[in-house]
C-alpha positions as CSV (number, residue, x, y, z in Angstrom):
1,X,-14.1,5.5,8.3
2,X,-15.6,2.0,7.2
3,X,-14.0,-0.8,6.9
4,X,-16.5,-2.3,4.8
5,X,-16.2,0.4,1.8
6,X,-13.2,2.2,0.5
7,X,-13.0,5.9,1.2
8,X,-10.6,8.0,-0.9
9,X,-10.2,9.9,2.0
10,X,-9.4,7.2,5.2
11,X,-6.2,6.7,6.2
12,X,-6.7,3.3,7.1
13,X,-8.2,2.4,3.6
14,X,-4.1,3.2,2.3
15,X,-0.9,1.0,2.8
16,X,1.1,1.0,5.6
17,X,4.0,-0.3,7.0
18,X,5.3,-1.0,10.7
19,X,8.2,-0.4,12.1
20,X,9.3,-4.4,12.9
21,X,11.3,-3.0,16.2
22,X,8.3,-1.6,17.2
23,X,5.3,-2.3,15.9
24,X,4.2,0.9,15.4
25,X,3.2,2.0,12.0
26,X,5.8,4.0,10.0
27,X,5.2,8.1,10.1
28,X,4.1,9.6,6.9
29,X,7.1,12.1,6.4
30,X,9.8,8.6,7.0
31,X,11.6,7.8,3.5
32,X,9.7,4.7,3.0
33,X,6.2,5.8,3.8
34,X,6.3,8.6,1.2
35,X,7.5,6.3,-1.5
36,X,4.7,3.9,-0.6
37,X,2.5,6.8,-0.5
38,X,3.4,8.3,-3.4
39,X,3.1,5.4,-5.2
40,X,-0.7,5.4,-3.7
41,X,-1.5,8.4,-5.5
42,X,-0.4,7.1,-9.0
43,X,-2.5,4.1,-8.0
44,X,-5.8,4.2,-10.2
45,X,-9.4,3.9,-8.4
46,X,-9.8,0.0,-9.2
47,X,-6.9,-0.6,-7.8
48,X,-7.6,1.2,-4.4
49,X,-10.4,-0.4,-4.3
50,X,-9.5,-3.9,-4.7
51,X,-6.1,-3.3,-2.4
52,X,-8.8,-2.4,-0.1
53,X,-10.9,-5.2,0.0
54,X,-7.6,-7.6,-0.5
55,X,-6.7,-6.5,2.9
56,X,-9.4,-5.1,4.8
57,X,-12.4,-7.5,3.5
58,X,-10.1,-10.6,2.9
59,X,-11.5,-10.9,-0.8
60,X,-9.9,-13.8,-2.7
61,X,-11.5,-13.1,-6.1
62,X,-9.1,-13.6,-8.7
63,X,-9.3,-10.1,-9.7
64,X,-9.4,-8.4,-6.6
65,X,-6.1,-10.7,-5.9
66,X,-4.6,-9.7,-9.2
67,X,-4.6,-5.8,-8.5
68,X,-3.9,-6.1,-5.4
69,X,-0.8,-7.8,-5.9
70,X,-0.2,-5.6,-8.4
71,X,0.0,-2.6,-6.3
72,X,2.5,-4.8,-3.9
73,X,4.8,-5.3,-6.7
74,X,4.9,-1.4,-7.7
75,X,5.7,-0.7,-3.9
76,X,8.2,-3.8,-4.1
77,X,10.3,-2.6,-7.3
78,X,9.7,0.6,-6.2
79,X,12.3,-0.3,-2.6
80,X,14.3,-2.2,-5.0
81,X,15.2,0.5,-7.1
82,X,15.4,2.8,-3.9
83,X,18.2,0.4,-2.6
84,X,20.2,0.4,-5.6
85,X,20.2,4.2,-5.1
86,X,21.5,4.0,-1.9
87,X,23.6,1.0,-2.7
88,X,22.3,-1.2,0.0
């Protein structure tokens, strides 16, 4: 693990999500975490990559920014639709 490169295969170079009561990250197998997850694995390589260095490197270029919020809104409308589901 590095957080100065991306690694396909760190767990810290993927989304995560904390539990607010806690502080704890979310487990993997919790209904949230494997839509975020799954989501991860449609994600293409540049977009990894830049999601990485959005959050991990603090990179402000513009298109480092723009894929990276890109993923965000994929995971966003992704709970959205989830909550519709459930009717929440």
């Amino acid at each position: 693990m590095s957080l100065e490169h991306y690694d396909e295969n760190c767990k810290g170079c993927r989304p995560a999500l904390l539990d607010i009561q806690t502080g704890k990250p979310l487990p993997e197998d919790s209904p949230i975490m494997k839509i975020v997850l799954g989501l991860w694995e449609q994600a293409t390589p540049q977009e990894k990559r830049a999601w990485h260095d959005f959050t991990c490197l603090n990179s402000r270029e513009p298109q480092v920014v723009s894929l990276a919020m890109g993923v965000a809104q994929k995971i966003r409308n992704a709970f959205s639709q989830s909550e519709a589901k459930d009717g929440n």
